[in-house]
N, C-alpha and C positions, 0 to 999 in steps of 0.2 A: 408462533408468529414472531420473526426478530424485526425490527427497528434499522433503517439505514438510514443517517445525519452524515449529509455531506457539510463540509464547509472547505472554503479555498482561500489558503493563506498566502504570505512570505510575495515578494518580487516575482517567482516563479509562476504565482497562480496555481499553484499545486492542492490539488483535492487531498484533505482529511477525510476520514470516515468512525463514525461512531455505531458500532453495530451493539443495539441491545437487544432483550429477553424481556417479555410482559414479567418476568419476574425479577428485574430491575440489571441483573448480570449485565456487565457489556465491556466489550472490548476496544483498544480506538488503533484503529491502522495508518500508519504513514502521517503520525502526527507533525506537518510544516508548521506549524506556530510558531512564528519568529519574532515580532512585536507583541506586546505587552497589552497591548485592546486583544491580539488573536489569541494569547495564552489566557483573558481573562472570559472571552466567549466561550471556549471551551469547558471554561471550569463552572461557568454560568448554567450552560448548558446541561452540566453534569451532577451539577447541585440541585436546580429547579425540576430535572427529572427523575431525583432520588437516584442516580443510578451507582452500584457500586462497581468501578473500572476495576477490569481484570488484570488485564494486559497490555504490554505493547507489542502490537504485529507489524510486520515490513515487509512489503511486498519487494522490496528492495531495498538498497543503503545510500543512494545517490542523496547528496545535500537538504535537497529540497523536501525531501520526505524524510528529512532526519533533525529537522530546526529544532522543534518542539520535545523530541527524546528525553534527552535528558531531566529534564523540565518536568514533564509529565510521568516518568518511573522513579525519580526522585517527591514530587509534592502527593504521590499513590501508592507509595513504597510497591510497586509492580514491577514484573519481570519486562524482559525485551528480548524479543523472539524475531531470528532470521531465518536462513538458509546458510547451514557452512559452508556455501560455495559461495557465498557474498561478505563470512568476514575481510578477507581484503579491501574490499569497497568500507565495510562498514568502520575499517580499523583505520580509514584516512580521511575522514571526516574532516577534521582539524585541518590537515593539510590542505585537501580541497577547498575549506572555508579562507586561506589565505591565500590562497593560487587566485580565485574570485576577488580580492579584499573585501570578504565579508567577517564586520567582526562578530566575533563570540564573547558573552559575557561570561559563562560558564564554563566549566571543564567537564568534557563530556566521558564519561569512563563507564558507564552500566556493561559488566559481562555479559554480553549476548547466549540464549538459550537457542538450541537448533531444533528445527521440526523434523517429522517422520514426515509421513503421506497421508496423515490426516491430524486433526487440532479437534480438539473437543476441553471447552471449560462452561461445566454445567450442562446450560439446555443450551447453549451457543456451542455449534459444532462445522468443522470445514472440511473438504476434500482438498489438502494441499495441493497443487500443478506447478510442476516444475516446469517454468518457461524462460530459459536461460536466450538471450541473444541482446537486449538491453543491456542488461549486466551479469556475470557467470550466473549468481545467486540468484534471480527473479525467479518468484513466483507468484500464481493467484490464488483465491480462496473461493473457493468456487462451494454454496448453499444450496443443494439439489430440493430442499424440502420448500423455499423461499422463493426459488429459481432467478437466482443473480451470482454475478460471478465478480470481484474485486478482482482485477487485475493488473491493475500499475500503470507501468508505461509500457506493456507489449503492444497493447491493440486501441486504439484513437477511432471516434469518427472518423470514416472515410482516408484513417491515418494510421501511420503504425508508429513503435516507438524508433527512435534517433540511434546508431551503432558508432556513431563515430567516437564516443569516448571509453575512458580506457575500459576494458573487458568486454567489448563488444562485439559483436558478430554479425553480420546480415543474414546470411545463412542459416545460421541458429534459431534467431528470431521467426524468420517465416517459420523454418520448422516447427518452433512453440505454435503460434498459434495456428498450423494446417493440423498437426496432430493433436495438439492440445485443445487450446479453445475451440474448435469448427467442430470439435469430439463433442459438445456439448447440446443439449437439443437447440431449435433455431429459436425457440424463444426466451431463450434465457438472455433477461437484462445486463449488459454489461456495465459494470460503474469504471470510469477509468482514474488517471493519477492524475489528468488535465484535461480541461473543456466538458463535454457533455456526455450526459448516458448515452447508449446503442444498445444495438443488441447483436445474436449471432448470424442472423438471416442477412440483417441489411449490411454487415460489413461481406458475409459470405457472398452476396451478390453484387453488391458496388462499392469495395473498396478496391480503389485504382492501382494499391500497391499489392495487392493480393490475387491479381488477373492470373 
């Protein structure tokens, strides 16, 4: 049975996720902690649970899901795991953080690790999906034995993710999630990268961009 701890940091409102293991293993995906209270709930959190962090996962490399990176693979001595089709994204960080004037207190440089078509650390294990139209690199992490699926910014309540910045695609995106995500049974829980859970039925039947 794994553990899903949402929390939503940074300006952007951006969901974090802490996926653990009854046997303490856990991972933390799309870590946004950008303020100093969010970087210390996390580590609150991860102390009071005993849990030992494994990794960092990215469903993508856009900003918002990328505050807390550095922060969290440098105070865990842990890897940070993407898609090679998103270092571009993930290698302008910086830049992006001053195109926005947001500042960074830190220099962000952890070597990114790339995925196959599936993730397994321990008894935590994922079916990669490659769901590129947000950004090249996007993908989710999709738990068949849990039946939930981390997916980013492809798929929103009632909403889909945004194409208009750089590496984006409309086209693409629907294609992720009509072949990807709708592949999955209709009750699998969807966590997303903003706003609320779903699932695959109620967006398969009424989300408006998806007609």
């Amino acid at each position: 049975m794994l553990t899903v701890k949402k929390f939503t940091f940074n300006p952007f409102s951006e969901n974090t996720y802490i996926i653990s293991s009854e046997s303490k293993n856990s991972v933390i995906i799309d870590p946004g902690c950008y303020y100093d209270h969010e970087k210390n709930e996390l580590d609150t959190y991860i102390s009071n649970n005993n849990l030992q962090l494994k990794c960092v996962l990215h469903t993508h490399s856009h900003l918002d899901h990328m505050f807390g990176t550095s922060y969290i693979s440098k105070k865990y001595n842990i890897n940070v795991w993407i898609h090679n089709a998103d270092k571009i994204t993930y290698d302008s960080f910086h830049k992006v953080c001053d195109l926005y004037s947001i500042p960074i207190s830190n220099s962000f440089n952890p070597n990114p690790k790339y995925f196959n078509e599936t993730f397994q650390y321990g008894d935590i294990n994922f079916k990669i999906l490659f769901v590129p139209g947000h950004s090249p690199g996007h993908v989710a992490f999709y738990n068949k034995e849990n039946n939930f699926v981390i997916n980013g910014d492809c798929l929103f309540e009632n909403s889909i993710g945004r194409t208009d910045l750089p590496g984006g695609d409309h086209s693409s995106l629907i294609k992720s999630i009509k072949e990807n995500l709708f592949k999955l049974p209709d009750n699998t829980l969807v966590y997303c990268g903003h706003g609320n859970e779903t699932n695959i039925k109620k967006e398969k039947s009424g989300n408006p961009f998806l007609r």
